[in-house]
DRENZASE-820168 format. One record per atom (N, C-alpha, C): residue in three letters; x, y, z; atom name; residue number from 1. Coordinates in nm, 3 decimals. Each point is the difference from the previous one (the first is absolute). Layout:
<atoms>
<atom aa="ALA" u="X" v="Y" w="Z" at="CA" i="NUM"/>
...
</atoms>
This chain:
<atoms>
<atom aa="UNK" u="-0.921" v="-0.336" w="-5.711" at="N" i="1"/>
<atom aa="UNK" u="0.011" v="-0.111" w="0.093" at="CA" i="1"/>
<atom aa="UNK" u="0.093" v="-0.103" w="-0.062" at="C" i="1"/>
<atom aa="UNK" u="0.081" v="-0.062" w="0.078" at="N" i="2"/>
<atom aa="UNK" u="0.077" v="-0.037" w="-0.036" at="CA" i="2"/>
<atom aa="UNK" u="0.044" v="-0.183" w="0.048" at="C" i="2"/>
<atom aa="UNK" u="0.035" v="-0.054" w="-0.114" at="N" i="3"/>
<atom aa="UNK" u="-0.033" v="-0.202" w="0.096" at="CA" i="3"/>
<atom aa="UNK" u="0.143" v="-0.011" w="0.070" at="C" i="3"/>
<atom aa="UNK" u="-0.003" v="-0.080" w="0.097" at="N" i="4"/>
<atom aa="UNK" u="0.122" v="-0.069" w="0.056" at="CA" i="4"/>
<atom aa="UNK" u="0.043" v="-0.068" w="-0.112" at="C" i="4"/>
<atom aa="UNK" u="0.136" v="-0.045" w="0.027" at="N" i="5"/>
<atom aa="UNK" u="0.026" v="-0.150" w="-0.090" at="CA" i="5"/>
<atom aa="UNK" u="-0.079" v="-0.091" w="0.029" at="C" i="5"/>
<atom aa="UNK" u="-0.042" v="-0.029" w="0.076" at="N" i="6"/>
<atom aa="UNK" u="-0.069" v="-0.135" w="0.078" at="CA" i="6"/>
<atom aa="UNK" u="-0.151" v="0.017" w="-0.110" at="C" i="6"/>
<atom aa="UNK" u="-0.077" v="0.074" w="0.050" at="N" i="7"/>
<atom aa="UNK" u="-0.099" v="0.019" w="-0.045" at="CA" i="7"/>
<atom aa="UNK" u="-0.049" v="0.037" w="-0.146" at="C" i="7"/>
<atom aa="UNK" u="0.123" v="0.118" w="-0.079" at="N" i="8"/>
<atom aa="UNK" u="0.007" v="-0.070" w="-0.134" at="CA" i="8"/>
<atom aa="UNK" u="0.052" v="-0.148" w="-0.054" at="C" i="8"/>
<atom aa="UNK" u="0.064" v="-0.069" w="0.029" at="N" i="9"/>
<atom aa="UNK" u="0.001" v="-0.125" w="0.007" at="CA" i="9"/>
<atom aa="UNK" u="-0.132" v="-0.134" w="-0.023" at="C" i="9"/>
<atom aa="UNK" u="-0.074" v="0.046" w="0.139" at="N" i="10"/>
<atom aa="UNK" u="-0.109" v="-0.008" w="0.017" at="CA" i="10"/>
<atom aa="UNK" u="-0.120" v="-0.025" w="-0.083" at="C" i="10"/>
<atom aa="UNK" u="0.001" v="0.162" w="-0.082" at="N" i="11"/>
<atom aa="UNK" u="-0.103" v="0.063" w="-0.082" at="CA" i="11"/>
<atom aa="UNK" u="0.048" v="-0.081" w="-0.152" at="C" i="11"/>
<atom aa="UNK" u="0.141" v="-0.006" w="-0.058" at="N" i="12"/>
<atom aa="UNK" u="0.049" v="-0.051" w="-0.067" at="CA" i="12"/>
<atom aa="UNK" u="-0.025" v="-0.139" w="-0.029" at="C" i="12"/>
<atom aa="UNK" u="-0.029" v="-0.079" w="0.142" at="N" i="13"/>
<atom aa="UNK" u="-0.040" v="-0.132" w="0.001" at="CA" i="13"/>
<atom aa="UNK" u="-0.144" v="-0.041" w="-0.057" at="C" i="13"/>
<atom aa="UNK" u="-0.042" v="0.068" w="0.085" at="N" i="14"/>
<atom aa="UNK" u="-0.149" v="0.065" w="-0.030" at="CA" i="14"/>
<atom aa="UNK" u="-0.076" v="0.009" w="-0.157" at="C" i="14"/>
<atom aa="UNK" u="0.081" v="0.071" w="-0.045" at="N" i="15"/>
<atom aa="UNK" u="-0.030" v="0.044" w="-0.114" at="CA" i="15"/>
<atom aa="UNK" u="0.070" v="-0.114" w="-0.128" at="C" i="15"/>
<atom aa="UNK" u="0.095" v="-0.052" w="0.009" at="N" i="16"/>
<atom aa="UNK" u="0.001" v="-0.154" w="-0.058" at="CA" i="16"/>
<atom aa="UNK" u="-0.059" v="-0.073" w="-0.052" at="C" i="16"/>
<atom aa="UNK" u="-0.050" v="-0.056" w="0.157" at="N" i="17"/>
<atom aa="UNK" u="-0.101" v="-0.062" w="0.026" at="CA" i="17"/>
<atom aa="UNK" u="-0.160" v="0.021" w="-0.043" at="C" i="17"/>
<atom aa="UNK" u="-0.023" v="0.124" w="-0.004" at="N" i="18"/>
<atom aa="UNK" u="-0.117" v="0.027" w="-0.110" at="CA" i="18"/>
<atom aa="UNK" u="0.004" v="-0.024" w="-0.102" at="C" i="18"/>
<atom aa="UNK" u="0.094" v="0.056" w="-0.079" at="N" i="19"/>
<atom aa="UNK" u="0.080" v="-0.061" w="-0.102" at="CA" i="19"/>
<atom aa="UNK" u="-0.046" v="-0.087" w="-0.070" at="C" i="19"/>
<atom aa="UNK" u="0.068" v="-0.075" w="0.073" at="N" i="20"/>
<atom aa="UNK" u="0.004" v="-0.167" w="-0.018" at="CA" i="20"/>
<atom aa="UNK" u="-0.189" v="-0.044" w="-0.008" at="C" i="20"/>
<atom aa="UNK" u="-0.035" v="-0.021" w="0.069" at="N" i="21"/>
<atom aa="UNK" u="-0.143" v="-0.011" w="0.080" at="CA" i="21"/>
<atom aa="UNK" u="-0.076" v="0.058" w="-0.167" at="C" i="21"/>
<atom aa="UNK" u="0.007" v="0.117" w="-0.028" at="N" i="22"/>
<atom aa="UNK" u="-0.028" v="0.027" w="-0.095" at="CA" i="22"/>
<atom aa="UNK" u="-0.014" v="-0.049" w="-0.160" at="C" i="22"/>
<atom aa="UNK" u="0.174" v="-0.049" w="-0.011" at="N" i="23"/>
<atom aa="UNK" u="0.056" v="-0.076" w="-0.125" at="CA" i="23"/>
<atom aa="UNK" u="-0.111" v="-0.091" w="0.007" at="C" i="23"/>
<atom aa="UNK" u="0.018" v="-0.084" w="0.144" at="N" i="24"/>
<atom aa="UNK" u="-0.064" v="-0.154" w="-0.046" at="CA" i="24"/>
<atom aa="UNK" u="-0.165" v="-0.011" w="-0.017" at="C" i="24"/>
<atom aa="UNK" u="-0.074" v="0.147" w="0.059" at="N" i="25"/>
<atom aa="UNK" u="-0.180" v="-0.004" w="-0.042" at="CA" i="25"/>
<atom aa="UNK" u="0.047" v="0.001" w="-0.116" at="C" i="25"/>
<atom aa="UNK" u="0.063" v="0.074" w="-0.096" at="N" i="26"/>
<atom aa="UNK" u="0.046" v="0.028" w="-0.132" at="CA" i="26"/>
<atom aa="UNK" u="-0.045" v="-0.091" w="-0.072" at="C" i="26"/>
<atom aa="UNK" u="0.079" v="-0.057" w="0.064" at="N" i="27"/>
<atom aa="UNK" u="0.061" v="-0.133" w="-0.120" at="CA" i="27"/>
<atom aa="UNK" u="-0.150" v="-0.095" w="0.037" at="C" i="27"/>
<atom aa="UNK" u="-0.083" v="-0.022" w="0.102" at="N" i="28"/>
<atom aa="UNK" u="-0.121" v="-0.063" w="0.022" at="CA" i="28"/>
<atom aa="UNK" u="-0.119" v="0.066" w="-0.083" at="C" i="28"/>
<atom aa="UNK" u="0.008" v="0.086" w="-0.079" at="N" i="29"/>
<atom aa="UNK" u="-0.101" v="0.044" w="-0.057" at="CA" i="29"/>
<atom aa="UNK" u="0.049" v="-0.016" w="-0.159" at="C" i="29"/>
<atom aa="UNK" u="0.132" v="-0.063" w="-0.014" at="N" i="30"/>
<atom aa="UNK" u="0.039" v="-0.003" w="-0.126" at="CA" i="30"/>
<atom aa="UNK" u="-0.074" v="-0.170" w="-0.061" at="C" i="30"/>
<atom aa="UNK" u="-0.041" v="-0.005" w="-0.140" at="N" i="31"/>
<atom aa="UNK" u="0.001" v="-0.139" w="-0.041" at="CA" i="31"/>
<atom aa="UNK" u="0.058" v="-0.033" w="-0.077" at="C" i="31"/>
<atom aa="UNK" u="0.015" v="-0.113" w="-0.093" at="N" i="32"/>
<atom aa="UNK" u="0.078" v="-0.090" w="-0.081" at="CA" i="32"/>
<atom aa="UNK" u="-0.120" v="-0.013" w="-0.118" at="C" i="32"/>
<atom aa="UNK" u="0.051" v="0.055" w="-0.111" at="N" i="33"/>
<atom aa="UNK" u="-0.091" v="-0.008" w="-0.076" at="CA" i="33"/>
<atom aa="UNK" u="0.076" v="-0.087" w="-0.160" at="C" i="33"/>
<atom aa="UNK" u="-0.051" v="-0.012" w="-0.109" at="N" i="34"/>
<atom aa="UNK" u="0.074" v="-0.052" w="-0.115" at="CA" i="34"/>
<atom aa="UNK" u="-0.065" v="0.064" w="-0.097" at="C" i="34"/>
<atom aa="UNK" u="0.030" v="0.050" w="-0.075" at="N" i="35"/>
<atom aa="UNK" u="0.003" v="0.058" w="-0.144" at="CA" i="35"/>
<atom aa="UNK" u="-0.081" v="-0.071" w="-0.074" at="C" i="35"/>
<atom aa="UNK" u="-0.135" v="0.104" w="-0.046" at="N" i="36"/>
<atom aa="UNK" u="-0.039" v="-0.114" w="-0.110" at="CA" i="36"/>
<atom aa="UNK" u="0.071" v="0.012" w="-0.137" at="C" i="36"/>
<atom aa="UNK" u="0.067" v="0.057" w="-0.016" at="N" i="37"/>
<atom aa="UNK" u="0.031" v="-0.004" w="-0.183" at="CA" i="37"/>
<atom aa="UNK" u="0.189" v="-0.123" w="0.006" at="C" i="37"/>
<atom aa="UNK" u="0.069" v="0.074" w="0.118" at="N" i="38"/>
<atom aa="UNK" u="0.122" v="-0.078" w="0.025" at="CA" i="38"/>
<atom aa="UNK" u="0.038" v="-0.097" w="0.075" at="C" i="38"/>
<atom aa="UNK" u="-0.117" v="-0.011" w="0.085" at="N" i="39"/>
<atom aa="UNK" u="0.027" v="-0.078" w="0.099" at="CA" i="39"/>
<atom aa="UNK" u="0.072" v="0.008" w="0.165" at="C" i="39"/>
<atom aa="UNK" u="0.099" v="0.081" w="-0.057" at="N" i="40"/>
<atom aa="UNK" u="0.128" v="0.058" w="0.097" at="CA" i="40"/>
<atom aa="UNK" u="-0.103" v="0.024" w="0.175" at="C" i="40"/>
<atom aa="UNK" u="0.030" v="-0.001" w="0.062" at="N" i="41"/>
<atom aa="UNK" u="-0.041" v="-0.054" w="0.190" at="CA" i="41"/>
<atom aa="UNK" u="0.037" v="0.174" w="0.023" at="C" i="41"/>
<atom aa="UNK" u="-0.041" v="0.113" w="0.052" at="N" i="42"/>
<atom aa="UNK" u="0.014" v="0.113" w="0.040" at="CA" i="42"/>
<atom aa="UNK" u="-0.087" v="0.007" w="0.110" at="C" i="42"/>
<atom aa="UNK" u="-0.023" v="0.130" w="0.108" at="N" i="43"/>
<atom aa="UNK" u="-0.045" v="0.028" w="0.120" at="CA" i="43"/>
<atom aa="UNK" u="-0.072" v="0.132" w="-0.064" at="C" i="43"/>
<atom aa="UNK" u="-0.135" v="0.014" w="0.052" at="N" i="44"/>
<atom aa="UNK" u="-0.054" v="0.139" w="0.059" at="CA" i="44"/>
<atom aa="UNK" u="-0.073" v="-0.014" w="0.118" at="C" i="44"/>
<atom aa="UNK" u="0.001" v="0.138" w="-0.016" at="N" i="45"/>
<atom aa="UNK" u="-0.107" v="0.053" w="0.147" at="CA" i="45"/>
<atom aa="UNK" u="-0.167" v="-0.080" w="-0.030" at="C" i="45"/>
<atom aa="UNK" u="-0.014" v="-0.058" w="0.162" at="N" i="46"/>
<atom aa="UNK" u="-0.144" v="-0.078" w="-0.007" at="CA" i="46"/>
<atom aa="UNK" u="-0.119" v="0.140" w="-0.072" at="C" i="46"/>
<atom aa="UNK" u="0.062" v="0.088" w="0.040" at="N" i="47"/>
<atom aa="UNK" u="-0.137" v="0.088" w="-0.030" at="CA" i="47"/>
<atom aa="UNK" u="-0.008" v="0.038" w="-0.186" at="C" i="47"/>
<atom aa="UNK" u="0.148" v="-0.014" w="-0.015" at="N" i="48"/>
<atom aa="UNK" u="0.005" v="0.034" w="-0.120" at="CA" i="48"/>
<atom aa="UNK" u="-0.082" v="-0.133" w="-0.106" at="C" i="48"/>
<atom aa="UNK" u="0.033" v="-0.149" w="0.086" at="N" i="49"/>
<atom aa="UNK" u="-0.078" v="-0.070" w="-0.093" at="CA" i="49"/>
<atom aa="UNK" u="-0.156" v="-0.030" w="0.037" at="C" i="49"/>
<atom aa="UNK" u="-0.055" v="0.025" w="0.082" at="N" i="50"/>
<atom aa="UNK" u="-0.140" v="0.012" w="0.005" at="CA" i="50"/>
<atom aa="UNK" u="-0.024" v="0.128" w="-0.106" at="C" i="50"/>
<atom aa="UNK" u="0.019" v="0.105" w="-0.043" at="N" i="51"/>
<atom aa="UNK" u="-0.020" v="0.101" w="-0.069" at="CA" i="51"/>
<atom aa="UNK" u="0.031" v="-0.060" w="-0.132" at="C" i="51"/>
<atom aa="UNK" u="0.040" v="-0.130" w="-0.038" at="N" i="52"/>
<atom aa="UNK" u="0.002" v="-0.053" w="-0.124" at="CA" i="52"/>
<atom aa="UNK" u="0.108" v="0.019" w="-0.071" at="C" i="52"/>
<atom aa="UNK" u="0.165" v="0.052" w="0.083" at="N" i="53"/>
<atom aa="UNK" u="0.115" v="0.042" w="-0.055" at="CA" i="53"/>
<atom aa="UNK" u="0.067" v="-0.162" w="0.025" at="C" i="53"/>
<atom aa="UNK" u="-0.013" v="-0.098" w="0.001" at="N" i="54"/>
<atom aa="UNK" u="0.099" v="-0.122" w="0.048" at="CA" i="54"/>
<atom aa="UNK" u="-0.003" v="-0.107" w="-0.099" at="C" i="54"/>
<atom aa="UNK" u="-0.004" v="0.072" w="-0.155" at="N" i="55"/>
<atom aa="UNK" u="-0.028" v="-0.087" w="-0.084" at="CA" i="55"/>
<atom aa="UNK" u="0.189" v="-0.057" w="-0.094" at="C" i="55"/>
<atom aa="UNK" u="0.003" v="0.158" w="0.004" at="N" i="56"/>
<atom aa="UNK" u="0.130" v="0.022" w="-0.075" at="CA" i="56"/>
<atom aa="UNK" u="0.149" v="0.043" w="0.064" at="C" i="56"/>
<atom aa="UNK" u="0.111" v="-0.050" w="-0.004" at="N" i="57"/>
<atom aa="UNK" u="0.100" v="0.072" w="0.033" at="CA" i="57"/>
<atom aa="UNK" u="0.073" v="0.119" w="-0.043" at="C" i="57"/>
<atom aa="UNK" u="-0.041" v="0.017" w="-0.121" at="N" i="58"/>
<atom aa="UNK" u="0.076" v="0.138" w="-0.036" at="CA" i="58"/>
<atom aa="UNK" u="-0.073" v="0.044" w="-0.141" at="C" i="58"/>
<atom aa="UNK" u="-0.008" v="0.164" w="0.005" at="N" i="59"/>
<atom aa="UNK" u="-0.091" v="0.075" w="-0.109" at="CA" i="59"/>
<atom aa="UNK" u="0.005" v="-0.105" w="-0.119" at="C" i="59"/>
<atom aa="UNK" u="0.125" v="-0.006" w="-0.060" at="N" i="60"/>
<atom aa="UNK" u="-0.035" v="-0.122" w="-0.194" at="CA" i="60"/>
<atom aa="UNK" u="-0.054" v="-0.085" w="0.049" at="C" i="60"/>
<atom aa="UNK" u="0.041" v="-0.111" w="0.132" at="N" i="61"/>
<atom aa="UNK" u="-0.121" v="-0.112" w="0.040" at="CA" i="61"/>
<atom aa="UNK" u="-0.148" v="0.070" w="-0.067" at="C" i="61"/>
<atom aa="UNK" u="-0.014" v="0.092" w="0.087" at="N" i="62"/>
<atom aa="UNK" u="-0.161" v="0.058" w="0.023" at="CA" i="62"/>
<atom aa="UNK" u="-0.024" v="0.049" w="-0.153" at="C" i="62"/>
<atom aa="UNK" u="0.071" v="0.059" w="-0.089" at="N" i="63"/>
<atom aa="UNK" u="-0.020" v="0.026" w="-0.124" at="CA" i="63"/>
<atom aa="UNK" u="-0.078" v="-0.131" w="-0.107" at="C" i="63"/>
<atom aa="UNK" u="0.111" v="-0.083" w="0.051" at="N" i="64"/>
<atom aa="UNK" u="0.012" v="-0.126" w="-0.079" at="CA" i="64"/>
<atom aa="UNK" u="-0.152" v="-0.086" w="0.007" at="C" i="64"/>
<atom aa="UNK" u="-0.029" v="0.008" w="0.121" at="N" i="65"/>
<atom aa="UNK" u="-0.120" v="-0.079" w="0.052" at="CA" i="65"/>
<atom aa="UNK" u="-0.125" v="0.073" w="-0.011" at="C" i="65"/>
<atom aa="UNK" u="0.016" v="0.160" w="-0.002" at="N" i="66"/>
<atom aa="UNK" u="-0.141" v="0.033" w="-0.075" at="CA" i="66"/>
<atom aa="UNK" u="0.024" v="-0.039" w="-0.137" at="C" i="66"/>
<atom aa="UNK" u="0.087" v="0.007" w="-0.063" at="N" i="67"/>
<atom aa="UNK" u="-0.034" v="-0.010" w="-0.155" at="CA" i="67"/>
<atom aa="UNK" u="-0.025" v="-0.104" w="-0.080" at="C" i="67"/>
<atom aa="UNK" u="-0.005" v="-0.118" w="0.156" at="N" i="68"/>
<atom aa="UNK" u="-0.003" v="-0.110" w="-0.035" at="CA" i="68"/>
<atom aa="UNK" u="-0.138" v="-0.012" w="0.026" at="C" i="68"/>
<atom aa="UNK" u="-0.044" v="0.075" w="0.105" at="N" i="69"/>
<atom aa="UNK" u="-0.162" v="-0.041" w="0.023" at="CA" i="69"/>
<atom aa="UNK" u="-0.072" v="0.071" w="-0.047" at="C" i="69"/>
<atom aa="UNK" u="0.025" v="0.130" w="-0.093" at="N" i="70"/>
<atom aa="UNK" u="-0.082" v="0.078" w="-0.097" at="CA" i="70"/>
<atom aa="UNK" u="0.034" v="-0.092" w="-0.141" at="C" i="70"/>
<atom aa="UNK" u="0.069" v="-0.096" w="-0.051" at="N" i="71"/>
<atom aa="UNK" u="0.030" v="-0.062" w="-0.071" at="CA" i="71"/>
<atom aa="UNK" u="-0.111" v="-0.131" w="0.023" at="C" i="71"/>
<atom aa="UNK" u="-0.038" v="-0.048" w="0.124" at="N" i="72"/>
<atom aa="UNK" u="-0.050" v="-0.072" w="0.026" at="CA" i="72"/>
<atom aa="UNK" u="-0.167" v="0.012" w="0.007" at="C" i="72"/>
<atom aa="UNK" u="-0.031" v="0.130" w="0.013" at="N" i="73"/>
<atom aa="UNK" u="-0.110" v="0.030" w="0.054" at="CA" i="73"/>
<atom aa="UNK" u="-0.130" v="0.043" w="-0.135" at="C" i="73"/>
<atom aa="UNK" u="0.128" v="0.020" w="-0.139" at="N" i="74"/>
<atom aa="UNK" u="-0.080" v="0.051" w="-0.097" at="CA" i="74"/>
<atom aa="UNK" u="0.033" v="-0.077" w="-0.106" at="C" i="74"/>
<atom aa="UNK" u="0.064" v="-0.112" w="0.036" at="N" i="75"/>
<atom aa="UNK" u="0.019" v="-0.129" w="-0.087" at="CA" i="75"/>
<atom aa="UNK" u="0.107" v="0.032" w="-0.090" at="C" i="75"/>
<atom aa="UNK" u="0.091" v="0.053" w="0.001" at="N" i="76"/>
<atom aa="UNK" u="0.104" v="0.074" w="-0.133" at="CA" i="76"/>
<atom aa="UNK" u="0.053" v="-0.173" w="-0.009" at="C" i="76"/>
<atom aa="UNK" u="0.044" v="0.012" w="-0.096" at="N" i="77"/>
<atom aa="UNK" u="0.020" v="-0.167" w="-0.073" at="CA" i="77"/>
<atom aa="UNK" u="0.146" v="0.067" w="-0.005" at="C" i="77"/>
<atom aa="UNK" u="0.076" v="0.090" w="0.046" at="N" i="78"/>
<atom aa="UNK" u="0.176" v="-0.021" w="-0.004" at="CA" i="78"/>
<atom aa="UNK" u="0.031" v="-0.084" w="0.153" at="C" i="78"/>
<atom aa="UNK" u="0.076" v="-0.038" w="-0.083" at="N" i="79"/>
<atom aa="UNK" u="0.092" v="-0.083" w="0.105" at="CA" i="79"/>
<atom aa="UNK" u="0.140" v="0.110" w="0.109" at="C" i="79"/>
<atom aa="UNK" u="-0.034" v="0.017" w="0.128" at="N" i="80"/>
<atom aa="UNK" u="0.058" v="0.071" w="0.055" at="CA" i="80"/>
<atom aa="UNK" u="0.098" v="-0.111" w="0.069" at="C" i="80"/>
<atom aa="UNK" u="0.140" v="0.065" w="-0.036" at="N" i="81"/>
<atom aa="UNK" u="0.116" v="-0.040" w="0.115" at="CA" i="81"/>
<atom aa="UNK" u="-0.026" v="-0.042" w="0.115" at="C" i="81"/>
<atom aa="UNK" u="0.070" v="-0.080" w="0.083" at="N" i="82"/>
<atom aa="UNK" u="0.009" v="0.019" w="0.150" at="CA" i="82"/>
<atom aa="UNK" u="0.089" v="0.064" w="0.061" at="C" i="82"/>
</atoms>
């Protein structure tokens, strides 16, 4: 089966437009979160930070900040970087 021009056109429009419609739930389920070890302002998925992922922006962040809170948690008397 085969489209007119008109009607692929149409379907083309169509399909855009989902598209689009799509991008922007996207971006409504995204949040604004900040880094605890750097500070730095990054985005995840809402679901990802209810699941407790919206702490850190990137794996060494997340490295950095457990070793800061296993450093913290068992009293080690070194002085860790920021």
């Amino acid at each position: 089966m085969s489209l007119s021009p008109k009607q692929r056109a149409v379907a083309l429009m169509n399909l855009e437009k989902a598209r689009a419609e799509a991008r922007i739930a996207k971006q409504k389920r995204l949040v604004d979160c900040i880094c605890e070890n750097c500070g730095k302002q990054f985005t995840r998925r809402l679901s990802e930070v209810k699941h407790g992922m919206g702490k850190y922006c990137s794996l060494p962040c997340l490295y950095a900040g457990r070793k800061r809170e296993t450093a913290t948690k068992f009293g080690s008397k070194k002085k860790l970087n920021h």
